[in-house]
MARKOLVEX-712184 format. One line per 8 residues: number of its first residue (from 1); their letters; for each residue z, y, x negated of N, C-alpha, C, O. Coordinates in Angstrom, 2 decimals. Example, Ala and Ser with C-alpha at 12.3 -4.5 7.8 and 13.67 -1.06 7.14 Angstrom:
BEGIN
1> as> 7.80,-5.69,-13.19,7.80,-4.50,-12.30,7.80,-3.30,-13.20,8.46,-3.32,-14.24 | 7.08,-2.25,-12.85,7.14,-1.06,-13.67,7.87,0.03,-12.90,8.04,1.14,-13.41 $
# end
This chain:
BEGIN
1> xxxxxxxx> 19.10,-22.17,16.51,18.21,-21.61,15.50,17.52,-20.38,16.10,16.73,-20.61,17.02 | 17.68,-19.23,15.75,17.23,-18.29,15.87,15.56,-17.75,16.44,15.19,-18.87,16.09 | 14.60,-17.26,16.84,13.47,-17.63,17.28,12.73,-16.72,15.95,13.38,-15.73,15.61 | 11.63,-16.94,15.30,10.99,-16.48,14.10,10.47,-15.16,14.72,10.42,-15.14,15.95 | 9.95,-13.72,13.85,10.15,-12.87,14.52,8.51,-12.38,13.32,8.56,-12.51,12.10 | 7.14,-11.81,14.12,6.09,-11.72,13.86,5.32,-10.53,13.44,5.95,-9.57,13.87 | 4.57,-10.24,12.99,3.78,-9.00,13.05,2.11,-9.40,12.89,1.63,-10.51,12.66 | 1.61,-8.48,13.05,0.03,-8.57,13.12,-0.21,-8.01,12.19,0.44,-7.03,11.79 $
9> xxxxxxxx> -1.66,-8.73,11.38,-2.46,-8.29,10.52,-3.62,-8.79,10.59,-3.97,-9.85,11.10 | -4.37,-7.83,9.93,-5.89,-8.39,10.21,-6.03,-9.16,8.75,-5.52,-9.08,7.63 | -6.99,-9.92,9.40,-7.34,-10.64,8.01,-9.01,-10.22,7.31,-10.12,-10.18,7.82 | -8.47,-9.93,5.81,-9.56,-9.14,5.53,-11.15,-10.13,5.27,-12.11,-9.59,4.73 | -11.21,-11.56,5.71,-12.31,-12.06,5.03,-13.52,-11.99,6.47,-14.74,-11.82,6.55 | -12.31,-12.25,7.56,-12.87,-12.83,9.13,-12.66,-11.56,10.45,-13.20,-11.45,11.55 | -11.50,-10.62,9.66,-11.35,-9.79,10.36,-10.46,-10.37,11.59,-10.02,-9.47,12.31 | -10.27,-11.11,11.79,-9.30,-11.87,13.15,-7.65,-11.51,12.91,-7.08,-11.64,11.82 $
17> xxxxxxxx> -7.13,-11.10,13.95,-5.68,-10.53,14.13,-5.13,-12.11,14.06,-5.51,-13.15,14.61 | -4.05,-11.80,13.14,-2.86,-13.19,12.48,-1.77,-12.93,12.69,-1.31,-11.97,12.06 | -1.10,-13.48,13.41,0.21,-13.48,13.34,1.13,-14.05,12.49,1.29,-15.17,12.98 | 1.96,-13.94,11.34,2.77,-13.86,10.63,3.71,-13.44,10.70,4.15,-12.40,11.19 | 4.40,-14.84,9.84,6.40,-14.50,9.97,6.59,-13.33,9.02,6.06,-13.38,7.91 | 7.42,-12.12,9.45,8.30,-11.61,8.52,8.80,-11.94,7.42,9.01,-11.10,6.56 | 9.12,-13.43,7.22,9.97,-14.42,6.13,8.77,-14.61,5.14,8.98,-14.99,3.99 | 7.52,-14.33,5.58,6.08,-13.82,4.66,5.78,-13.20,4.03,4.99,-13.48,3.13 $
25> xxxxxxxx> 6.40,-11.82,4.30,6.22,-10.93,3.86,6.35,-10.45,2.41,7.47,-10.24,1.94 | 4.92,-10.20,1.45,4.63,-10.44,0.43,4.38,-11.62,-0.54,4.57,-11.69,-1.76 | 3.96,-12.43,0.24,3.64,-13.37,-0.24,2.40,-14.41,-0.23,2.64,-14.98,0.83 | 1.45,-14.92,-0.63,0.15,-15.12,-0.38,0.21,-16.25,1.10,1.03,-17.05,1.56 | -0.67,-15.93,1.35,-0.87,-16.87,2.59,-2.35,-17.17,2.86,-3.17,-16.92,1.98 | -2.87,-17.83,4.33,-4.12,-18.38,4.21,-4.15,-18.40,5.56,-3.25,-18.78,6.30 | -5.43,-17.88,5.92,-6.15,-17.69,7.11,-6.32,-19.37,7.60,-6.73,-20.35,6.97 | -5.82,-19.22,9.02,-6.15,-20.54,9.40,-7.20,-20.99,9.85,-7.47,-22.15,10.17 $
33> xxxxxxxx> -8.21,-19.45,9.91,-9.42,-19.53,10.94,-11.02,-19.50,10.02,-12.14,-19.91,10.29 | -10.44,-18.84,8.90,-11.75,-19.09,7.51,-11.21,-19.42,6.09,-11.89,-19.55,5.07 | -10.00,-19.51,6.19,-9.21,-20.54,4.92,-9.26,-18.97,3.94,-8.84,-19.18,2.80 | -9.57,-17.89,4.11,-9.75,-16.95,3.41,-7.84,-16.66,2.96,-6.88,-17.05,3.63 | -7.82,-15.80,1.50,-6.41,-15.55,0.90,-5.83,-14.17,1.14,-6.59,-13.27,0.79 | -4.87,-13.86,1.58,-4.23,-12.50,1.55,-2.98,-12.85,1.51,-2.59,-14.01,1.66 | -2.06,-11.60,1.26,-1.25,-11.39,0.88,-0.35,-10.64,2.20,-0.89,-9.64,2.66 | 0.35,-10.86,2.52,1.10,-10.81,3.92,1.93,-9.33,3.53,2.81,-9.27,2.67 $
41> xxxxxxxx> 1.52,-8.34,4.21,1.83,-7.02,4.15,1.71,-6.35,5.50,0.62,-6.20,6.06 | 2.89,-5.93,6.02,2.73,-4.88,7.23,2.02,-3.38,6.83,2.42,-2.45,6.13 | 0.86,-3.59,7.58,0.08,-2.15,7.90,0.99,-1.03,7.28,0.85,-0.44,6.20 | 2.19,-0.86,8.44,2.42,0.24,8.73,3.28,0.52,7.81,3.56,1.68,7.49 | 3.92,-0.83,7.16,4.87,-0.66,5.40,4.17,0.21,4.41,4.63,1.18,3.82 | 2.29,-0.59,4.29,1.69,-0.66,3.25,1.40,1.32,3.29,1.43,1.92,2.21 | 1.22,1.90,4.30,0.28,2.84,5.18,1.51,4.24,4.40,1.45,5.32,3.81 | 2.48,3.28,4.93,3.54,4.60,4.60,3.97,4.34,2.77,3.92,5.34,2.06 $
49> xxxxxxxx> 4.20,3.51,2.39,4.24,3.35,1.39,3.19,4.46,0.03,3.48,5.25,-0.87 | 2.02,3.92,0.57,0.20,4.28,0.09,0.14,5.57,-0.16,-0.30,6.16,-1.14 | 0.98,6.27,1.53,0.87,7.54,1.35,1.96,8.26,0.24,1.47,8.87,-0.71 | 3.21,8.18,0.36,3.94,8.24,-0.78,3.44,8.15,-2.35,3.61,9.16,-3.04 | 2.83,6.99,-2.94,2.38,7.17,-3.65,1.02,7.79,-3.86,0.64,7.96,-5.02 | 0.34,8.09,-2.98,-0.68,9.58,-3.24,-0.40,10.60,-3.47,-1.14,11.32,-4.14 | 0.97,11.07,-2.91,1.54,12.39,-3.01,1.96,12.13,-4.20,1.32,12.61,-5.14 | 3.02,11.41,-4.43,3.39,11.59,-5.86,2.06,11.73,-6.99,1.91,12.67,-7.77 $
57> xxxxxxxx> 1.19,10.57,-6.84,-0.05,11.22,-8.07,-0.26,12.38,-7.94,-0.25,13.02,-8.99 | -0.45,12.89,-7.07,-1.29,13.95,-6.47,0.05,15.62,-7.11,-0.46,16.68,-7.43 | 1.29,15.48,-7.13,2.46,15.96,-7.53,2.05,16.21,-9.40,1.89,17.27,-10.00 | 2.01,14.91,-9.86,2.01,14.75,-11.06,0.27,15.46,-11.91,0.05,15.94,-13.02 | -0.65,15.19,-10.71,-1.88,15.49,-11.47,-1.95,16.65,-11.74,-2.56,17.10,-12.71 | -1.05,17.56,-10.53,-1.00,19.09,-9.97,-0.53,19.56,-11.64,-1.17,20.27,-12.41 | 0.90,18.83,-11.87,1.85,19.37,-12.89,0.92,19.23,-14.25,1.01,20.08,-15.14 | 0.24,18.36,-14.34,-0.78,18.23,-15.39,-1.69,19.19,-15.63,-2.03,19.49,-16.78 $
65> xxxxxxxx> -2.29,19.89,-14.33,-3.34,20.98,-14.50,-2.56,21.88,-14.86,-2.88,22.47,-15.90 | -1.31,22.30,-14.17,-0.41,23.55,-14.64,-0.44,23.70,-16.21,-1.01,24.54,-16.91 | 0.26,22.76,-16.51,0.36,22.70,-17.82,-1.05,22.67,-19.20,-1.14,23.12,-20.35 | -1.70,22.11,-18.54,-2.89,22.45,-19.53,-3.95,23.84,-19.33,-4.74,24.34,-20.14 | -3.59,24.25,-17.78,-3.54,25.83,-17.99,-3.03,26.93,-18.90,-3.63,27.69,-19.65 | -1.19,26.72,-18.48,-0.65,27.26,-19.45,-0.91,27.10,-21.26,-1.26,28.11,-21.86 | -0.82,26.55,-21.58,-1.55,25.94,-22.89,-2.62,26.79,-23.48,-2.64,27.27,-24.61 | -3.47,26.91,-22.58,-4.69,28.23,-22.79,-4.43,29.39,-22.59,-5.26,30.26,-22.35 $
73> xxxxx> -3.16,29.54,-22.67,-3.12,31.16,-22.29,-2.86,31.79,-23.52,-2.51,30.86,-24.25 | -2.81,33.11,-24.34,-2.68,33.35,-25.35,-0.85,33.38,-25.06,-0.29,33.65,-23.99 | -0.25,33.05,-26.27,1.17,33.35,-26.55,1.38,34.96,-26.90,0.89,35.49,-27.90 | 2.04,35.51,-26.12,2.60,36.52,-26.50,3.57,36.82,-27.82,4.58,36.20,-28.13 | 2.93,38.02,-28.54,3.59,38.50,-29.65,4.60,39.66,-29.98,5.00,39.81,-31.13 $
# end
């Protein structure tokens, strides 16, 4: 049997570093040390992920101002 393979996360109620299976990953779990609930997510998944979707809003809000700029401009005759 293969040996289970871990990552660290903090836990947000107690703040204490948890070790968690990979085979976790996304899925609710429970602090063994204040019974507190989270959701089993690597940092550095969530981090890179997070950022991706900022840029993209951040892409789309851009294209939104463009456009309601243009909009105000007089149409040429």
């Amino acid at each position: 049997m293969p040996n289970p393979i871990y990552y660290v996360q903090e836990c947000p109620t107690c703040g204490r570093r948890l070790q968690i299976r990979v085979e976790y990953l996304g899925r609710r779990v429970v602090c063994q040390h204040c019974q507190g609930a989270l959701i089993a997510a690597d940092p550095a998944m969530r981090s890179d992920c997070g950022n991706k979707l900022l840029k993209r809003a951040d892409e789309l809000l851009a294209s939104v101002a463009n456009q309601n700029c243009q909009s105000r401009l007089p149409h040429p005759r």
